[in-house]
C-alpha positions as CSV (number, residue, x, y, z in Angstrom):
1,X,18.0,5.6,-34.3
2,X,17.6,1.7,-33.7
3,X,19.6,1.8,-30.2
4,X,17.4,5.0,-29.4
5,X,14.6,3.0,-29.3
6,X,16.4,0.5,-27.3
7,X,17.3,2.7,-25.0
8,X,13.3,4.1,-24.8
9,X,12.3,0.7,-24.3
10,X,14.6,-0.7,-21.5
11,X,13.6,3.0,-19.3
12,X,9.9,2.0,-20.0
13,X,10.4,-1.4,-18.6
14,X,12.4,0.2,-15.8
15,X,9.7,2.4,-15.2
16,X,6.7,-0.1,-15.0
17,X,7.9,-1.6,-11.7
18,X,7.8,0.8,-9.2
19,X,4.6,1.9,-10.6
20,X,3.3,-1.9,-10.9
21,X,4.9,-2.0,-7.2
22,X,2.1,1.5,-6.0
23,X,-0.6,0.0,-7.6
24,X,-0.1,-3.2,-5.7
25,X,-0.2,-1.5,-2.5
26,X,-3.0,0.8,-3.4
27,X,-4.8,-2.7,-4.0
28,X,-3.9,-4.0,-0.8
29,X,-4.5,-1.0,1.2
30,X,-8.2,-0.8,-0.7
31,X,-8.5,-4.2,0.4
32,X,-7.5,-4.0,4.1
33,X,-9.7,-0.9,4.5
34,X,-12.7,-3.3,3.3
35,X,-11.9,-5.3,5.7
36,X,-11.2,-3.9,8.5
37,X,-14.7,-1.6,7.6
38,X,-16.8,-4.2,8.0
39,X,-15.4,-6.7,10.3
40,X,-18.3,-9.0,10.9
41,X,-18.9,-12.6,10.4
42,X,-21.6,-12.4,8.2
43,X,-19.9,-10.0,6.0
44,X,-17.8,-11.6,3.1
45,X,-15.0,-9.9,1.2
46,X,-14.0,-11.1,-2.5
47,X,-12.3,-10.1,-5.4
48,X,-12.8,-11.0,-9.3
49,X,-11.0,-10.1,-12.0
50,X,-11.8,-9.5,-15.7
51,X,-9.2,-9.4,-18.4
52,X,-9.1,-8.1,-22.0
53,X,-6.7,-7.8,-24.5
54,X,-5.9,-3.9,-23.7
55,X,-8.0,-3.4,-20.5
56,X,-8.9,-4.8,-17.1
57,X,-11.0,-4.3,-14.1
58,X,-10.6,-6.2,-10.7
59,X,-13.6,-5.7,-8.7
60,X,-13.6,-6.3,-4.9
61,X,-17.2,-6.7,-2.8
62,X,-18.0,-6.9,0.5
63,X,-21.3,-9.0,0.5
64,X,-23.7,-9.9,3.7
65,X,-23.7,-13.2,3.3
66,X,-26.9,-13.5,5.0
67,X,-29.3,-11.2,2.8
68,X,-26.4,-11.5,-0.5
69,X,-26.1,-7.9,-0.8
70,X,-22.9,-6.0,-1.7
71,X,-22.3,-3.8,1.2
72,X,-19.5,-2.4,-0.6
73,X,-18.1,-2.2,-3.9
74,X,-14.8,-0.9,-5.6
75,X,-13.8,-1.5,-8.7
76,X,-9.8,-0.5,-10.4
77,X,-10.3,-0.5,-13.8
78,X,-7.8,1.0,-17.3
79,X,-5.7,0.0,-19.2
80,X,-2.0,0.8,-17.5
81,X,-0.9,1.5,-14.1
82,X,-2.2,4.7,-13.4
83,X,-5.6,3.3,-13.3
84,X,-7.3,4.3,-10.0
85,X,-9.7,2.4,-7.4
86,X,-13.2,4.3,-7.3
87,X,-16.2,3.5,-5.1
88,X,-19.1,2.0,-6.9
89,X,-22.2,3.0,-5.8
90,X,-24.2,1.6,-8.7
91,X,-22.9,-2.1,-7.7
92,X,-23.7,-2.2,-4.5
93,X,-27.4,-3.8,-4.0
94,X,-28.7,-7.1,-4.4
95,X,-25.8,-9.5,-5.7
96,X,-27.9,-11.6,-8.6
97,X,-27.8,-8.9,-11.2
98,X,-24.6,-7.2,-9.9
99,X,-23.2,-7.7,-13.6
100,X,-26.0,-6.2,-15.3
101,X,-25.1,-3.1,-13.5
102,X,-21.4,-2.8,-14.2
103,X,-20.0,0.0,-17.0
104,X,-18.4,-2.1,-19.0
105,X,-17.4,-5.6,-20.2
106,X,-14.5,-6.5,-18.1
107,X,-16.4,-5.3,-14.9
108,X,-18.7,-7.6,-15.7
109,X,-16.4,-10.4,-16.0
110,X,-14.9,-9.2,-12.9
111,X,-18.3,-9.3,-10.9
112,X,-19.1,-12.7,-12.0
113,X,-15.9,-14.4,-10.5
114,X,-16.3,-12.6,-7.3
115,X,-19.3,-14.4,-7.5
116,X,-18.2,-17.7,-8.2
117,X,-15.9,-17.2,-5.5
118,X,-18.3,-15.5,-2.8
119,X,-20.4,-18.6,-3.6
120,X,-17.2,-21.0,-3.0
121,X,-16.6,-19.3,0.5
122,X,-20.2,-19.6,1.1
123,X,-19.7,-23.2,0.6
124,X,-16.6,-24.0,2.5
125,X,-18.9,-21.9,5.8
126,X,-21.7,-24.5,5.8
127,X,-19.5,-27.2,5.2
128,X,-17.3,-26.2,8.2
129,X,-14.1,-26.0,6.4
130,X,-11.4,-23.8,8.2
131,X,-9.7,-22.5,5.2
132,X,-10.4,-21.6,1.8
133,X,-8.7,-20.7,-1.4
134,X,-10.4,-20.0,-3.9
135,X,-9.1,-20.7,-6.8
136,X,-9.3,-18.2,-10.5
137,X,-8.4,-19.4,-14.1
């Protein structure tokens, strides 16, 4: 029974990366759609991501920079791999209480360092910078 469980373990782990490889590309495709959507200067596209001990959400907005709406929202949230990137309709709107409308607590978190990171891009514009990376903890 012991090397049964071995041998349950090792296909799991052999398992999670070509399914952590799909979801990667499903992220990047998401994200390259975004962008190539609403390819416009005063448009800004960030990410945010919010992590719990069982669950996470990662939360990408598209936000006029001029007006600080989010033109578009999506939002992959779950607990494995299999978790799915939906449209979110209820985010989209004015970008100051974009947290208040997320479902849950790690969409929240998620929102808010989009934020913090919209508002580091926003910087680097007015201060004429070429590049930014914004940095997440």
């Amino acid at each position: 029974m012991e090397w049964q469980f071995a041998l349950y373990l090792f296909a799991a782990m052999i398992l999670s990366v070509p399914l952590t490889w799909l979801q990667t590309r499903r992220y990047t495709r998401a994200v390259r759609e975004m962008a190539a959507a609403h390819d416009d200067r005063s448009k800004i596209l960030v990410s945010g991501r919010g992590r719990g001990k069982l669950r996470g959400s990662v939360a990408m907005l598209v936000i006029d920079a001029a007006d600080r709406t989010i033109v578009e929202a999506r939002v992959m949230a779950g607990a494995s791999v299999f978790a799915r990137i939906r449209r979110a309709h209820e985010l989209e709107g004015p970008l100051d209480d974009a947290a208040s409308r997320a479902g849950d607590r790690m969409t929240a978190k998620a929102l808010i360092q989009a934020t913090e990171q919209f508002e580091t891009v926003l910087g680097s514009r007015r201060t004429g910078s070429k590049r930014v990376i914004a940095r997440t903890a």
